[in-house]
N, C-alpha and C positions, 0 to 999 in steps of 0.2 A: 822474500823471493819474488812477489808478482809488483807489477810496476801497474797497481792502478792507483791513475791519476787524481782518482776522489777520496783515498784515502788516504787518511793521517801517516800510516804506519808503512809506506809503501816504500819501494825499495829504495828508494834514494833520496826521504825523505831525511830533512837534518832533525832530526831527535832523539834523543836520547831513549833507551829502548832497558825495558828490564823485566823477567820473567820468574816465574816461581818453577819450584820442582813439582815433580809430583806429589810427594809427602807433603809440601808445604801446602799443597791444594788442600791435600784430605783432609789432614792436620787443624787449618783453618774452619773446612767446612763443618767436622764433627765439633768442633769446637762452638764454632756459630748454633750449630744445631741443638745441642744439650743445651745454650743457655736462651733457645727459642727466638733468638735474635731473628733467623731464618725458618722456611717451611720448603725448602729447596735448593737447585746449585742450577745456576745457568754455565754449561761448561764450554768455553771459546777462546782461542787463540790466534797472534799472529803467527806466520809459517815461520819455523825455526829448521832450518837445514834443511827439508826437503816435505811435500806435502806427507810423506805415507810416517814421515819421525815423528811430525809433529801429530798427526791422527792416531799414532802409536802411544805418546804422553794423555791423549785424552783418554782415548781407552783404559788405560791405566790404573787414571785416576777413577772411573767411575769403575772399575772392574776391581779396585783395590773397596773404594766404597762398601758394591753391594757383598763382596768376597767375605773379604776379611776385616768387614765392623760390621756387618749384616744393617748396613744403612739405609731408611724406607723413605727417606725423602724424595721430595722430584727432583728430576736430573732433567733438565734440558741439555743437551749437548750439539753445539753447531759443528758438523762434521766442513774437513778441512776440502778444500777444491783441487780432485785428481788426485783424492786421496784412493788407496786401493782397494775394490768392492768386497772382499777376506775381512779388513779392518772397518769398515761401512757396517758391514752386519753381525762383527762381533760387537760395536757400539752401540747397536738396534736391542741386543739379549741384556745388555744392563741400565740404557738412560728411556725414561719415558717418552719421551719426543725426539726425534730427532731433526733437527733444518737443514737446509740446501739451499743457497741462497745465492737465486736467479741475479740478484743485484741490479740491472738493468730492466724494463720495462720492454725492451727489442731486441733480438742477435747483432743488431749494426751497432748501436749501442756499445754492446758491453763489447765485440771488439774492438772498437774507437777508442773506449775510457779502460778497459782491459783486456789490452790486447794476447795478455796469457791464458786468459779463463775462455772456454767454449761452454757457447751457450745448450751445443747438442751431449758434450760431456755430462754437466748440468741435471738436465731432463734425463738422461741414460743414469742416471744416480737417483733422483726422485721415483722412476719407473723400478727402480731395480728393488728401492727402501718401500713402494708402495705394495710392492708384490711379497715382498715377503712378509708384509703389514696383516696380507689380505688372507695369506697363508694362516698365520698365526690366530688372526680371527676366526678362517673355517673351520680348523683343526684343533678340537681341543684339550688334545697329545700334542700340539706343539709346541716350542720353546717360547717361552714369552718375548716381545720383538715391539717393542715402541709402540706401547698399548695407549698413549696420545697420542698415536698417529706423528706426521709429519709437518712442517712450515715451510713459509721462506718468506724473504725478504724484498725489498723492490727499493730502488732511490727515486727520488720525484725530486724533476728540478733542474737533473744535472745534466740531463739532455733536452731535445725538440717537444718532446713525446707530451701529445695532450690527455688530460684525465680520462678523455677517449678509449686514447691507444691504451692506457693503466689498464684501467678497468676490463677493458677487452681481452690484456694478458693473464689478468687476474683470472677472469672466469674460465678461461682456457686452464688455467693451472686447478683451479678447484676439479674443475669438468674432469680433467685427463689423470689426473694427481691422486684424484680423494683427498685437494690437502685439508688440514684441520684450521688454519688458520694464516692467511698473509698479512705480513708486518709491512709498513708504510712509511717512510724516513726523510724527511723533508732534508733535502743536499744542503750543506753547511759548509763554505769557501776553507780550503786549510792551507795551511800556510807552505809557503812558493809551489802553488797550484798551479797545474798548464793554463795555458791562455787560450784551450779551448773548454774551458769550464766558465758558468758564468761568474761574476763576479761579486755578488748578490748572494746572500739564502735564499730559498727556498720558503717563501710562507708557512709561517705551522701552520697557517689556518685550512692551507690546501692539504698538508695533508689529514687535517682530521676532519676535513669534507669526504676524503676518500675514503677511510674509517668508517664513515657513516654511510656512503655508499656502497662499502664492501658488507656490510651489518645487512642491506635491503639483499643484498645475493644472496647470503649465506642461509637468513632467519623470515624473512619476509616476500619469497617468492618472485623476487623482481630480475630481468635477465640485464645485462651490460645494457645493451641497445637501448629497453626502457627508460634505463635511468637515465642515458645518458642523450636520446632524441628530441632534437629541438632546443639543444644548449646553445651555449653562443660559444663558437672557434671550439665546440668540445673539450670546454671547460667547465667543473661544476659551479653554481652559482655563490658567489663565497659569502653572497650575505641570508642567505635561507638552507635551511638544510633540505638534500636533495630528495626528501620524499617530500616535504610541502611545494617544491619546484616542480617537482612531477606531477603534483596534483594541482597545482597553476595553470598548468600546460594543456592538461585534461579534464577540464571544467564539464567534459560532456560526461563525464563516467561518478559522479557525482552528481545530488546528496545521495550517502548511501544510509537504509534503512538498519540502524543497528540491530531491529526486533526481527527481520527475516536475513542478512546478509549471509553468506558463508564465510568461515576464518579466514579463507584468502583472499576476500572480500574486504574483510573487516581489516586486513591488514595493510590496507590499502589507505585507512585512513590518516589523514598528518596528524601526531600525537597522541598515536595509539600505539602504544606497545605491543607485545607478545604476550608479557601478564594481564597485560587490564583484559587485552583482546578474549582469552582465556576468561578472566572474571565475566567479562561482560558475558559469553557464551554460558556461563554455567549461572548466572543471575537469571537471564532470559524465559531458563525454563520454569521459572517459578513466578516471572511475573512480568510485564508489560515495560521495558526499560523506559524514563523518563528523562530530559535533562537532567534533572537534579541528580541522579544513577550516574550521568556524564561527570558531571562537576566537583564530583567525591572522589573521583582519578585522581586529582589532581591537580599540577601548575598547566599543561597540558591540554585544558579545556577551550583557553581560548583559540589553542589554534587548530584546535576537532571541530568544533561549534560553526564553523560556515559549512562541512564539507558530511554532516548529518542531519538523519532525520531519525525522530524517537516520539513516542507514544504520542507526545504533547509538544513537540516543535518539529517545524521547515523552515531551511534558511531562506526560502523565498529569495528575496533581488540581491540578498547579501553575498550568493553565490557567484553572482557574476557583475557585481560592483568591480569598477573600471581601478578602484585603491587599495582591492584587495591584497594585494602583495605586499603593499605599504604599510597596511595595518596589520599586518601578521607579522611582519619582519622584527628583530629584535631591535633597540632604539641604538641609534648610534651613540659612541661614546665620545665626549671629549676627551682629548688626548690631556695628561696634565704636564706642563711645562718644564716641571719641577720635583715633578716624582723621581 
């Protein structure tokens, strides 16, 4: 039904096209299920005859699921666009997640590359699935309603939009949404694409720079801005990952003391995680942390070790050595000719 131009399945694409019933969904999944093959059902469709039929088959399916086989798996279910907000929230009372999938990174965007889909449609379906999210959480006499929360998706690639602008939509969507998680999808050329797509993929590797900078929002206390101030054209760096580029950047806010810092402190450092960050906070109280305490983290040492300080070491001039980026950087690979 929708004519966007970056998808395989759009309407006036030449391919050949085939779908399952609903029985056949359940059928398969319980099937999959009993013989542990799976631990879930991600449930999504192209639009068959109109959005609210085809949101009507998923419902269905996952309402045949938890109904009538009393099935306890996870259900992720991608609700259909402009489908009707009756069918939105009877889908919310049987899959655990439900998405909505902004698809574009801007409103100009996705009219350009889908010019059926509205982006305030969109948002008025995320607000509507967040509030009854919020309900279910206060209340608890209420009907159970997508107890993981909600997602969505984004393409990178397919338009202007720099990691900038991503990241800036993203944290507007976390911020405004409560969502639980955005998915990141590096644009892939499909065949007799418009000639205002690029002609090119999309680098994986951008997008799981993104990934990694979505990780620093979400777990790590870091805003858009931060991550992304002082980049070059508001692009993340594709050869360091974006918390040791941040802390390149900010050489002044560094070494930090691991024996007094605070977690969101410590979070700060490149190559510290959330767990060690945590071990190290409950090590501390029992004793004096030491390199050596550092170095039992992990592969992850060498690129902690310029940007700390602990019992028995300072990085002294290593902090602001002029090759420091060079030496922390992973080593380049040769390509092989013949692979």
């Amino acid at each position: 039904m929708f004519q966007c131009a970056y998808c395989i399945n759009r309407r006036t694409s030449n391919v050949r096209r085939a779908r399952f019933t609903v029985q056949e969904v359940v059928d398969l999944t319980l099937e999959f299920y009993k013989r542990n093959y799976i631990e879930g059902l991600f449930l999504s469709s192209g639009i068959i005859r109109s959005p609210d039929y085809t949101m009507e088959c998923l419902v269905r399916v996952a309402r045949t699921l938890r109904v009538d086989h009393a099935f306890h798996g996870y259900i992720h279910l991608k609700t259909i666009p402009e489908a009707s907000s009756d069918l939105v929230r009877e889908a919310g009372l049987y899959a655990d997640r439900l998405s909505i999938n902004i698809e574009m990174p801007t409103p100009e965007s996705l009219q350009k590359f889908a010019p059926e889909k509205r982006a305030d449609s969109i948002r008025d379906t995320m607000r509507y699935v967040g509030a009854h999210i919020a309900e279910a959480q206060a209340d608890r006499r209420a009907s159970r309603f997508a107890p993981a929360g909600q997602s969505t998706q984004l393409i990178v690639g397919a338009d202007a939009s720099s990691d900038s602008v991503v990241l800036a939509t993203a944290s507007d969507l976390y911020d405004t949404y409560s969502l639980k998680r955005i998915y990141y999808s590096a644009f892939s050329p499909v065949p007799q694409a418009s000639n205002l797509l690029p002609a090119q993929p999309a680098p994986l590797l951008r997008e799981n720079r993104l990934y990694q900078a979505d990780w620093l929002l979400r777990y790590y206390g870091f805003t858009a801005t931060e991550v992304m101030a002082g980049t070059a054209n508001g692009m993340l760096d594709p050869d360091i990952d974006p918390k040791l580029a941040w802390a390149l950047r900010n050489r002044d806010r560094f070494p930090i003391d691991v024996n007094t810092a605070d977690r969101d402190v410590l979070l700060r450092i490149p190559g510290l995680g959330v767990r060690s960050a945590d071990r190290l906070l409950s090590a501390r109280r029992h004793c004096r942390l030491r390199l050596d305490d550092l170095r039992r983290l992990g592969n992850s040492f060498r690129k902690m070790r310029p940007f700390v300080v602990t019992a028995d070491y300072h990085p002294g001039p290593l902090l602001d050595r002029s090759g420091l980026r060079r030496l922390l950087a992973p080593p380049a690979q040769q390509l092989d000719l013949f692979g």
